[in-house]
C-alpha positions in Angstrom: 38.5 -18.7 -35.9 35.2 -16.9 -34.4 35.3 -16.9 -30.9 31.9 -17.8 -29.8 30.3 -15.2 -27.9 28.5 -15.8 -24.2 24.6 -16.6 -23.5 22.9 -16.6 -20.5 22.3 -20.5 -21.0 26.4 -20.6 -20.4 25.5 -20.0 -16.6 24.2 -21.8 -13.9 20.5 -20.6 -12.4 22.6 -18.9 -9.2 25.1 -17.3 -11.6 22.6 -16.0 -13.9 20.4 -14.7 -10.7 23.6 -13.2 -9.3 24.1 -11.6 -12.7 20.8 -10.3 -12.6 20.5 -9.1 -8.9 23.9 -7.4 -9.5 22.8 -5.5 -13.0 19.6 -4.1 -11.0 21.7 -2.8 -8.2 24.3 -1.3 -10.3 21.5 0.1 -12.4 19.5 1.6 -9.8 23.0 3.3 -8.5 23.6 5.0 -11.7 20.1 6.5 -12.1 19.6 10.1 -11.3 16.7 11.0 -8.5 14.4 12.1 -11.4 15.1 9.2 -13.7 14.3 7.0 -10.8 10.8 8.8 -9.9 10.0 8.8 -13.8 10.6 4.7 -13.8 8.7 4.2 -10.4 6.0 6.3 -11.9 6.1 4.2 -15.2 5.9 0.8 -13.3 3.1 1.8 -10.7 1.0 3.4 -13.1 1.3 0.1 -15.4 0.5 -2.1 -12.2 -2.4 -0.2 -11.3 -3.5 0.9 -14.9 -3.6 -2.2 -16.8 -5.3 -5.0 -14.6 -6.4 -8.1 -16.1 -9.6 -9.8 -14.8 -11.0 -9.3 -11.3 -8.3 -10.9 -9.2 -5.5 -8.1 -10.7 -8.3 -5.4 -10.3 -9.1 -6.5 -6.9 -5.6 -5.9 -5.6 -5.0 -2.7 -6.9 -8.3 -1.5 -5.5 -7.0 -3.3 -1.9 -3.7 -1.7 -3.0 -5.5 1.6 -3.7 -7.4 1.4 0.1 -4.1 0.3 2.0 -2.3 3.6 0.9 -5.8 6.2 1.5 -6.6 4.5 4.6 -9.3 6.2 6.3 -9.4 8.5 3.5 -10.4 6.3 0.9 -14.4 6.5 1.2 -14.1 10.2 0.9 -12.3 10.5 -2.1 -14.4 7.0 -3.8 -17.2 9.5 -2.6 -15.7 12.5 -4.6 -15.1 10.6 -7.6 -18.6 9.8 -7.8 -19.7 13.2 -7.4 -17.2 14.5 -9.6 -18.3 12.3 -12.3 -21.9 11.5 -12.0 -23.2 14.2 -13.9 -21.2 13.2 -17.1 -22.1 9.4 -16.7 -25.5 10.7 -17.2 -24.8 12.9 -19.7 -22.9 10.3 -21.6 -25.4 8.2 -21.0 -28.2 10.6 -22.8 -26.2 11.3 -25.6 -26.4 7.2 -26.2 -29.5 7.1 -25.4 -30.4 9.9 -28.2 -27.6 8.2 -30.4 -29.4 4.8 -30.5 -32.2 6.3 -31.1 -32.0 8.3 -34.2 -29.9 4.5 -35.6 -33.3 3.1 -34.9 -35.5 5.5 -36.7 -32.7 5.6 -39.6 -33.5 1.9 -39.7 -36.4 1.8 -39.5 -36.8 4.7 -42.0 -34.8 3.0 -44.5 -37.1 -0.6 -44.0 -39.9 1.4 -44.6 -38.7 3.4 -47.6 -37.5 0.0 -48.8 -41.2 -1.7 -48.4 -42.4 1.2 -50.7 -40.2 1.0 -53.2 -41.0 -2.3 -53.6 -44.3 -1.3 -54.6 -43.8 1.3 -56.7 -42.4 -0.6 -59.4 
């Protein structure tokens, strides 16, 4: 006969926390120093990276400020510096973009309106 194998619904809530609490410690133990700043970097990048609607995005910025301190104005400050001239660069090349899909539209309405007549 099969013996039937163990689930985590076999324990109690405590016992499956203690099973938990006792897996992350043991796995924390066995991880070398890089492996460890490799998975910290993994998990603070995803916290920070992939907010959700304005509450997640307004604690990473507070987040964010807490760890610059007095710094943080000066660097927002350099980031905007940094990359306002290819916001508006991106921004012309749109603009330009959207434009020339407008005359192609409206190239193609008129060329449509004549060719109606010319039958």
């Amino acid at each position: 006969m099969k013996k039937k194998s163990i689930s985590y619904a076999d324990l109690s809530k405590k016992q499956l926390q203690h099973l938990k609490d006792l897996y992350v410690q043991k796995k924390v133990e066995c991880m070398s120093h890089q492996e460890l700043k490799e998975f910290v970097l993994e998990i603070i990048s995803h916290h920070i990276n992939d907010t959700i609607g304005k509450e997640e995005e307004m604690e990473a910025w507070k987040e964010i400020s807490d760890f610059y301190g007095d710094q943080f104005e000066i660097i927002i400050l350099e980031i905007q510096q940094k990359y306002a001239n290819n916001e508006s660069l991106q921004n012309y090349e749109e603009d330009t973009q959207e434009r020339r899909l407008e005359l192609l539209e409206k190239n193609s309405i008129d060329k449509a309106k004549q060719d109606m007549w010319n039958d």
